[in-house]
N, C-alpha and C positions, 0 to 999 in steps of 0.2 A: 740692479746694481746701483749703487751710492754716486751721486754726481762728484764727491769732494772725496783724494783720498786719506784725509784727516776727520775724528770725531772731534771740532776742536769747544762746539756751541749748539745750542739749538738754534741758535740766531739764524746760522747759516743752513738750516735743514730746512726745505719747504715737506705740506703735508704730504705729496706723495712718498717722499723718502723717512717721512714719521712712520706712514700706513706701511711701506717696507723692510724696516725693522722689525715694528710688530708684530707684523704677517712671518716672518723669520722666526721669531722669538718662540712664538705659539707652536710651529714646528718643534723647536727646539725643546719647549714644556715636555713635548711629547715623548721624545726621548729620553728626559731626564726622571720619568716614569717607569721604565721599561727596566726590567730587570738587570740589563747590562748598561750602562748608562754614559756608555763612551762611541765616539764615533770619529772617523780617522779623515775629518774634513781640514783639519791642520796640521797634521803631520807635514814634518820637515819645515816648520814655518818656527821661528825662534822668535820669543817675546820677552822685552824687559819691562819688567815692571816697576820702577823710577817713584819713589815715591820720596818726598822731602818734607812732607805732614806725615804725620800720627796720622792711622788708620787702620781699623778693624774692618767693617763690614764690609768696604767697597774694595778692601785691597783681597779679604775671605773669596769674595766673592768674583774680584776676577780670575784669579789664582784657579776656583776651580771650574771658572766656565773655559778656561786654555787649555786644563787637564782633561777634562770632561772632550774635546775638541785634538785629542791628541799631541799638544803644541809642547814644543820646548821651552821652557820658560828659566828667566835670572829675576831673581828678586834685588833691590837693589832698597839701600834705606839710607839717609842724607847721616843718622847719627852713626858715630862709626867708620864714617866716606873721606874720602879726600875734600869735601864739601867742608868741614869742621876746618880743614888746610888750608883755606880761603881759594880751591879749585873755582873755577867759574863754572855755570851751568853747561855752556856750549862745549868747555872742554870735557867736562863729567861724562856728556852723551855721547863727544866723539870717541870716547874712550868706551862706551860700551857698544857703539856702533860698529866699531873695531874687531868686535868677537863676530861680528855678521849678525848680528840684529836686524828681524823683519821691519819688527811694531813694535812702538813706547806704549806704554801706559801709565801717564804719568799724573801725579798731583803735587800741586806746589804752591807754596802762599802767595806770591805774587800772583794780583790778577795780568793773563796775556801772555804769563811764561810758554803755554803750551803754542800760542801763536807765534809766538817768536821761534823758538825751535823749530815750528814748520818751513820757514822760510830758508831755514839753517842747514838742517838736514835730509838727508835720503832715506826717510823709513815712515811709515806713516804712523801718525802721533791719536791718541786717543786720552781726552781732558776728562782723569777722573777727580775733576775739581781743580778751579785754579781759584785762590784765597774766596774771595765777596763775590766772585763774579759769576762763575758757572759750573755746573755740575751737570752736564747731559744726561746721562746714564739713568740719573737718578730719576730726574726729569720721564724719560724713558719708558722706565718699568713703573713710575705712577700713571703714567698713561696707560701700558696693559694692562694692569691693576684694574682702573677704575674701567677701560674698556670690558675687561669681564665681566664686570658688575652691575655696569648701567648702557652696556652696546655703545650706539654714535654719539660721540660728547658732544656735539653741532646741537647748543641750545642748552645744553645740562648746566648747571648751576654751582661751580666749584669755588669753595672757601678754604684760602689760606689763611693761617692762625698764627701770630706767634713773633717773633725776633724774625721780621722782613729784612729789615735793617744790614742784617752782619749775615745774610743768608743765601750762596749761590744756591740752595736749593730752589728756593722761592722766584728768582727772574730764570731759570732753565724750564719750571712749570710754568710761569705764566708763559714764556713765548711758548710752549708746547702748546699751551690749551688753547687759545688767540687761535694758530694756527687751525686748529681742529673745531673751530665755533663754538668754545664752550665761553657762557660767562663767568667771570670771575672777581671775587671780592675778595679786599686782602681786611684783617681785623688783628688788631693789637694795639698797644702803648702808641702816642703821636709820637714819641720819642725813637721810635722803633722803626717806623715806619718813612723810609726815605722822602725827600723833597719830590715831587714835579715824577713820581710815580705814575699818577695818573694816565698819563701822556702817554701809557702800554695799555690804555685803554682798558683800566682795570678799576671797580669802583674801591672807597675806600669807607670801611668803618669802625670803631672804637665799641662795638658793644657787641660782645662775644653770643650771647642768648640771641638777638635779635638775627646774628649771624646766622645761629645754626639752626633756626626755623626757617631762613631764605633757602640752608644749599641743599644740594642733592648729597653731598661730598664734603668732609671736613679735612682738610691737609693741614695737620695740627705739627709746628716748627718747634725745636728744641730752644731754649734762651744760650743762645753763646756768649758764655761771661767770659771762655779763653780768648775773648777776640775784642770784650769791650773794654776800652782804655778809661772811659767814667763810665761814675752811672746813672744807667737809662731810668730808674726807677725806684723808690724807698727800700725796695726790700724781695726778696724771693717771696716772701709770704704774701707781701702785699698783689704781688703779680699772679700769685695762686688763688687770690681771694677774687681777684677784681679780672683773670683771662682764663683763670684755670676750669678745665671742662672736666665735669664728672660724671659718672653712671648715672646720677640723680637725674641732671639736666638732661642728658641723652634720650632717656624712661619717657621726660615729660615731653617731648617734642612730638608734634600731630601727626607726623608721619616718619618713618626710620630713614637713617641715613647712614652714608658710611665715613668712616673714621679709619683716616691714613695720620704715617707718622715714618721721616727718615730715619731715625735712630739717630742716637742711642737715647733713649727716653729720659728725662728729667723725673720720675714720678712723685705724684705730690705736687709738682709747679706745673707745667705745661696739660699736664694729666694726671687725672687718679689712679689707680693703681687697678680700681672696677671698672673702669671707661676702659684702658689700654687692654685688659683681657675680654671685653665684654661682646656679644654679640655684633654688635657695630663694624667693631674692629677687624681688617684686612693686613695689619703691620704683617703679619710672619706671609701673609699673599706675596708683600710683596720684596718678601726678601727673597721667597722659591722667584720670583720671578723676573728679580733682580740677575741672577744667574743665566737664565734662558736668553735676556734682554743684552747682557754680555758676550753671551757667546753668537747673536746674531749679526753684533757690531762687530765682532772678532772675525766673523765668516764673510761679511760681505767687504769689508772694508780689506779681507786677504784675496778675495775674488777679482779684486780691481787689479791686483801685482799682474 
């Protein structure tokens, strides 16, 4: 069982309740093999899914790890809402709380919304992304990912690529991997690359090649230009010429490695188009298991009710 009954951070996860997740999750792969691929461990449990960002993958994908789980669910989306009305968040939730709501599932650009809500209400809150700050989930299922891949990360070698900067993806893996002993280098633009970083005990470097001959593991990050208010860099091409990783580069390195990616791919800038389909590559791993990783956070954090 989950010590906290909110997903609201990695922060606040120690490795035991990482290794119980994904000990869950892996279960859960298992069913989602199986011919019939529903199982009635949440039935009568009601879910809103609250989302006030733009979202495809993470909202696809909870959507059907709740079905898949038998749960009742409301979709809920900020454009369209009484939100546009100038509603405040707290009033938005109690109003969907109101219908008897178990579990939020929410994403929102403010970083800390989803911590604030927990304070607030009676339902347990699960952060799928709040603005810069965190993305558990995501965090999550790159962890069963690469533990399929390469077993105990205690010592493995992992490279994050890319716009660190504007990226909850990137501090929800590193406290994951910290936690699990894996070392970790972050590589992009210094522009990119936040102040006083370091201090998560994470090394830091600007040459992409020299990166991916270090790691075991490539976690290559999307450039978020919806998010940058200047810019970080001359030009998209220029960031493709001088971070962008291709098939070529992958071919010539001394020993194989793997090549992860959140979505939705930039191709051409963050990746080529050979790299993203190429043997390397685990992205579609870890969307199947982006799902199984959903529905184990969905089961245990309903186990605590």
């Amino acid at each position: 069982m989950l010590k906290s009954p909110h997903l609201l951070g990695i922060k606040d996860l120690d490795a035991e309740s990482i290794d119980l997740i994904v000990k869950t999750a892996k279960e859960f792969k298992e069913v989602l093999n199986r011919p019939i691929k529903k199982v009635p461990s949440l039935r009568d449990v009601t879910i809103a899914n609250v989302f006030f960002e733009n979202s495809t993958r993470t909202r696809l994908s909870f959507e059907l790890a709740e079905k898949r789980l038998s749960a009742d669910t409301i979709n809920f989306s900020a454009s369209g809402s009484s939100v546009k009305k100038g509603e405040t968040l707290l009033d938005t939730v109690n109003n969907i709380l109101a219908m008897k709501v178990d579990m939020i599932v929410m994403r929102h650009a403010s970083p800390g919304a989803p911590h604030y809500l927990s304070k607030h209400i009676k339902a347990n809150i699960i952060n799928a992304g709040d603005g810069t700050h965190e993305h558990p989930t995501q965090a999550l299922l790159d962890t069963f990912s690469l533990r399929e891949k390469l077993g105990d990360l205690a010592g493995k070698k992992i490279a994050i690529i890319g716009d660190i900067l504007h990226s909850r993806v990137a501090l929800s893996n590193i406290y994951a991997l910290k936690k699990q002993g894996a070392q970790v280098r972050l590589c992009g633009p210094s522009t990119l690359i936040p102040k006083h970083i370091q201090s998560l005990g994470v090394e830091v470097s600007h040459d992409v090649k020299d990166t991916l001959a270090w790691c075991d593991a490539a976690n290559v990050l999307r450039i978020q230009l919806e998010r940058q208010q200047i810019k970080y860099f001359p030009s998209l091409r220029e960031y493709a010429q001088f971070f962008g990783i291709t098939r070529k580069m992958l071919d010539e390195l001394p020993k194989e490695i793997i090549l992860m990616h959140p979505g939705p791919i930039n191709r051409g800038v963050e990746l080529s188009s050979d790299a993203a389909d190429s043997p390397h590559s685990i992205i579609l791993d870890q969307v199947e298991n982006g799902v199984a990783i959903r529905m184990a956070v969905l089961y245990l954090l309903a186990s605590r009710a």
